[in-house]
C-alpha positions in Angstrom: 54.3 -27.6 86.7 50.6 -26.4 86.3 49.1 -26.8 83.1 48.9 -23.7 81.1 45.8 -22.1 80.1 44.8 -19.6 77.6 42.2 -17.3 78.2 41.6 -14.0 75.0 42.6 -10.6 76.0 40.4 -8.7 74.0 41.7 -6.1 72.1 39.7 -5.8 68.7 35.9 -6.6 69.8 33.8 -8.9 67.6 31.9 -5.1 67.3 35.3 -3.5 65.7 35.9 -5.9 63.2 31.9 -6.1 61.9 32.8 -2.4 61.2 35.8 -3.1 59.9 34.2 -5.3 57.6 31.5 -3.0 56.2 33.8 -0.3 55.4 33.4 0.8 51.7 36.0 -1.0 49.8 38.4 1.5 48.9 38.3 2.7 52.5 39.3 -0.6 54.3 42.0 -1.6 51.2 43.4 2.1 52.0 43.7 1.1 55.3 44.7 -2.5 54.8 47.4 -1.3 52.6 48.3 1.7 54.8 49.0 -1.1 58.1 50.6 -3.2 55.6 53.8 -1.2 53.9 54.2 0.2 57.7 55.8 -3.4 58.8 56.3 -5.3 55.6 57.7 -4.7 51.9 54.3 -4.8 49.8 56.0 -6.5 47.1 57.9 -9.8 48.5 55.2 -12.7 49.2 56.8 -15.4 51.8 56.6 -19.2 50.4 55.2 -22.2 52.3 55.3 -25.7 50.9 52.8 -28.0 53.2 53.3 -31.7 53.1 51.0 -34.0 54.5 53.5 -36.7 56.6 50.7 -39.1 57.6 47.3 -38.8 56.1 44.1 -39.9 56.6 42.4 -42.2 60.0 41.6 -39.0 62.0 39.4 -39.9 64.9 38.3 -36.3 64.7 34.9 -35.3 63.5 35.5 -32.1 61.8 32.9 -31.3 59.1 35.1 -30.1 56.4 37.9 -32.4 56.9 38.5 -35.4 54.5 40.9 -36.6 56.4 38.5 -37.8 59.7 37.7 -41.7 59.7 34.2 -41.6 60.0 33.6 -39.7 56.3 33.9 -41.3 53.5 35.4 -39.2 51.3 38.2 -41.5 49.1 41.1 -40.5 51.3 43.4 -43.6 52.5 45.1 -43.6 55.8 48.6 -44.0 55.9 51.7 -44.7 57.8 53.7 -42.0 59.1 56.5 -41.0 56.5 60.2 -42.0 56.6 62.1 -39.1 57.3 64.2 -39.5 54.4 61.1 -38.8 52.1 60.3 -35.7 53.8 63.8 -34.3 53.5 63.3 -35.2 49.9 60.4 -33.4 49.8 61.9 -30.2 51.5 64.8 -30.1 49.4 62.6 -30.0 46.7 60.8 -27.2 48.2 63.8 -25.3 48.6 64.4 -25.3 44.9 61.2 -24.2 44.0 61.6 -21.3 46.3 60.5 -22.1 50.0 61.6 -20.2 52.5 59.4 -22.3 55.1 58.4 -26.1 54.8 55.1 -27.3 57.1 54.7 -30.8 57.9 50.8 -32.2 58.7 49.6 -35.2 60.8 46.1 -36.2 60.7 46.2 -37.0 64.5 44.5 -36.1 67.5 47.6 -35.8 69.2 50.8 -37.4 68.8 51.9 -40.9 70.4 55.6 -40.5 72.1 57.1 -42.9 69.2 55.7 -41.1 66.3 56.8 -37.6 68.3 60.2 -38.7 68.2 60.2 -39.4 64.5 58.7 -36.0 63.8 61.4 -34.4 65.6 64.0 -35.9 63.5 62.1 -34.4 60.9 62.3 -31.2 62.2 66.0 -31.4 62.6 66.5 -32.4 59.1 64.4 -29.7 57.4 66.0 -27.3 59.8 69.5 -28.7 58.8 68.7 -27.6 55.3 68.1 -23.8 56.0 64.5 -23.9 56.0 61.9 -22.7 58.3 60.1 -25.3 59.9 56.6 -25.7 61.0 54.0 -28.6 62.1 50.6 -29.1 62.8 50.0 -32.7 64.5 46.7 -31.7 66.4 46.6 -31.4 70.2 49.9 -31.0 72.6 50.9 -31.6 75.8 53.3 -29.2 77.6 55.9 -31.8 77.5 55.3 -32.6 73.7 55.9 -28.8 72.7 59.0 -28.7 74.5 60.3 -31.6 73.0 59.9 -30.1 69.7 61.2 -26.5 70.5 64.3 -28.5 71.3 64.0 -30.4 67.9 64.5 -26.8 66.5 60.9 -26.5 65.5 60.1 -22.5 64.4 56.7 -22.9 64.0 53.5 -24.8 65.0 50.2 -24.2 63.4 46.9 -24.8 65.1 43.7 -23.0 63.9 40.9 -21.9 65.7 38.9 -22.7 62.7 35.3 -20.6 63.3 34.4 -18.0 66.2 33.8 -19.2 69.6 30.1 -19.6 69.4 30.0 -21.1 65.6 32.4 -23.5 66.5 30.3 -26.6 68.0 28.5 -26.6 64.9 31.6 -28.0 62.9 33.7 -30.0 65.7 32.2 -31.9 68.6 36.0 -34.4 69.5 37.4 -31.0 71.1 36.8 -27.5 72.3 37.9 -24.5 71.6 39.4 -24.4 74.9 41.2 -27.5 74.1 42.6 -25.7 71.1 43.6 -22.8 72.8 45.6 -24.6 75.6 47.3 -26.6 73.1 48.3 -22.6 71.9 49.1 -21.9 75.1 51.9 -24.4 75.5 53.1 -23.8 72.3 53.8 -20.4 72.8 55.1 -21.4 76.5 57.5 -23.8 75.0 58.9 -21.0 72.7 57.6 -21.7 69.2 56.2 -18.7 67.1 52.5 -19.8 66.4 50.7 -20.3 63.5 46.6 -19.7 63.6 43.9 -18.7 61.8 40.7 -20.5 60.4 38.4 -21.1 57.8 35.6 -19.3 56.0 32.5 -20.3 53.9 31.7 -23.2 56.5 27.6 -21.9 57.2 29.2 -19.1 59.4 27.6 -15.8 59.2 29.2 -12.0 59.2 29.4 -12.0 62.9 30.9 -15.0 63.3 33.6 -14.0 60.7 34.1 -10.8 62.7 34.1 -13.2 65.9 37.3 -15.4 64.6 39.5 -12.2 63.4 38.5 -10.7 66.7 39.6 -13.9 68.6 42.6 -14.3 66.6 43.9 -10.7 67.6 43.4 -11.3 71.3 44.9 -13.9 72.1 47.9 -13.3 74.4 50.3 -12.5 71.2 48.5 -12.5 67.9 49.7 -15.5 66.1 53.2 -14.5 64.1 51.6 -16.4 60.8 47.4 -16.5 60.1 46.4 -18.7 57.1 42.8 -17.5 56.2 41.4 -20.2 54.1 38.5 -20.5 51.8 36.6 -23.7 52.7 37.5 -26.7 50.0 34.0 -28.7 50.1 34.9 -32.1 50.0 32.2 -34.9 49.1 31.5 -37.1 51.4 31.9 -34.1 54.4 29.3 -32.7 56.4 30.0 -29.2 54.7 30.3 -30.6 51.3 27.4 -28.6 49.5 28.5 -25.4 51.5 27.9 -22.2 49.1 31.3 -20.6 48.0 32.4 -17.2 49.5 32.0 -14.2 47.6 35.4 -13.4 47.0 35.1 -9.3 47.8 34.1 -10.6 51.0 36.9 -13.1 51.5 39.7 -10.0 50.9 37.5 -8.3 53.6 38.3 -10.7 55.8 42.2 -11.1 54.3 42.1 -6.7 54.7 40.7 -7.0 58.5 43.4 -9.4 59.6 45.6 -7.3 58.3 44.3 -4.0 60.2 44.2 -5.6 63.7 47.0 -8.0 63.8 49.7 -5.6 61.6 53.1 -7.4 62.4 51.3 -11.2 61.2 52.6 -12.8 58.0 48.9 -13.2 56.3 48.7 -16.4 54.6 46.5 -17.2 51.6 45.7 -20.7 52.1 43.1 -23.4 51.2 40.9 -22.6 48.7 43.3 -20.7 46.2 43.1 -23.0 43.6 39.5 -21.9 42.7 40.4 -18.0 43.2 40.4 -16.2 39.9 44.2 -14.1 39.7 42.1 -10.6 40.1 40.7 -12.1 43.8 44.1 -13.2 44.8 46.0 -10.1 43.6 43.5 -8.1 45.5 43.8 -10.4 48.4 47.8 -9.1 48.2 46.6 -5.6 47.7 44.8 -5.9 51.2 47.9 -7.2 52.8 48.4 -11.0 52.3 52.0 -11.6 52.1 52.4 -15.3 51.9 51.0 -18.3 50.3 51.3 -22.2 50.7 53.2 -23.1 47.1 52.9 -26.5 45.3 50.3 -28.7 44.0 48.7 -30.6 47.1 47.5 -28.9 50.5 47.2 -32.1 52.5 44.5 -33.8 50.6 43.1 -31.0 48.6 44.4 -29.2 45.2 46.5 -25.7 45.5 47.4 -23.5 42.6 50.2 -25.6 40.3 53.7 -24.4 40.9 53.7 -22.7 37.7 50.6 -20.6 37.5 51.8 -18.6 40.8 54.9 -17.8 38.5 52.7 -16.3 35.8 50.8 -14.8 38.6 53.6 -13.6 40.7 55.5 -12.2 37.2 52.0 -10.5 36.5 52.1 -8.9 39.7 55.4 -8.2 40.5 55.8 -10.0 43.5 59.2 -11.7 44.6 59.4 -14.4 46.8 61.0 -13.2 50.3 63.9 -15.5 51.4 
């Protein structure tokens, strides 16, 4: 079987989404919202939990990862998790309201042995009634497959930065590599989780560039985390200036607009959003969040602030 290949199929131009993104506000929240309550129910937020399953000893060079082996940062590599702790983990997610439970590997790709234990995790979240989802870096054809048959629902792999800011952050892959690693996901069957990062040097082009690129591929992703970049010391990226957050629910309000049936995820980064950025991150058409304490290796909004938040707002979790 030949390999499978992913080439964009433009149909929001990096040109589009610049104007997009210079709409006055009230303009582009109209039509954030407008897109938004035409495929979804404004007022239900879906639930992630996100569990980090082996951590650390990444051979990857990514500039705002703390995770890679070559920065030194404070984070420990570890062993792969027993599968028994992660269905511990999931179950507890359930009760605090997960619909879907993510499982991360800080690997370049997976080894066949540690493959076959992450199926078994799959299985065992899945067993509980829970979405499930992965992200364990590169894939083979043969690898997704495997997992589709696991019962895997989602896999998440980001394209991180536009196409031409990207080798200034990564230089172990390409964003080819990352896109063929989408392409035999989505050939294997799995409903794809992608999106990226923002506030890593990038300017408003480039911004424009990675909403543009996320809305051509093939089938827009069916879940985009936008994250705010977490500047970790010991990264390359670590004294990166934060994002304005009006222009951060720009880019949350343009993903919206061009890809209109994607679950918009607020991700990374949320734990140093004020309650007025986030809610008018919902307001331009977020509708799901990553819940606990821990994001991998960085700190998320606690469990109970979102409940305040969430009470504030009016927002139900969607089950």
């Amino acid at each position: 079987m030949p390999e499978s290949h992913i080439t964009l199929k433009p149909r929001w131009s990096r040109d589009e989404v610049a104007a997009l993104l210079v709409l006055p506000f009230p303009e582009l929240m109209f039509r954030a919202q407008t897109v938004h309550r035409a495929h979804f129910n404004p007022a239900q937020i879906q639930i992630s939990t996100l569990l980090s399953i082996k951590t650390g000893g990444c051979p990857e060079d990514c500039g705002y990862c703390p995770q890679a082996a070559s920065y030194e940062t404070g984070t420990k590599a570890t062993r792969l998790m027993a599968v028994e702790a992660v269905l511990a983990e999931a179950k507890a997610a359930k009760a605090n309201g997960a619909a879907r439970f993510c499982m991360g590997a800080a690997w370049r790709s997976p080894k066949e042995h540690d493959l076959e234990q992450v199926c078994a995790m799959v299985e065992g979240v899945k067993a509980l009634g829970l979405e499930t989802c992965v992200t364990l870096g590169m894939l083979s054809a043969p690898q997704s497959a495997r997992l589709r048959a696991a019962g895997l629902d989602y896999y998440n792999h980001n394209l991180d930065t536009s196409p031409e800011y990207y080798g200034q952050v990564i230089t172990t892959r390409t964003y080819q590599d990352r896109l063929d690693t989408l392409a035999h996901v989505r050939d294997a069957g799995i409903n794809v989780c992608c999106g990226g990062i923002i506030g890593m040097g990038e300017d408003d082009s480039d911004r424009a560039a990675l909403i543009a690129a996320l809305a051509s591929l093939p089938e827009p992703p069916e879940s985009v985390p936008i994250n705010a970049l977490v500047a970790v010391e010991g990264t390359p990226l670590a004294d990166a200036k934060p994002i304005d957050p009006i222009a951060f629910v720009r880019i949350i309000a343009a993903a919206r607009i061009t890809m209109p049936c994607s679950y918009v995820r607020l991700s990374a980064g949320r734990e140093a959003m004020s309650d007025e950025a986030q809610a008018l991150c919902f307001l331009a058409g977020a509708n799901s969040i990553f819940h606990g304490d821990k994001l991998l290796t960085t700190a998320n909004a606690s469990l109970r602030h979102d409940e305040v938040l969430f009470a504030r707002l009016g927002l139900q979790p969607e089950h």
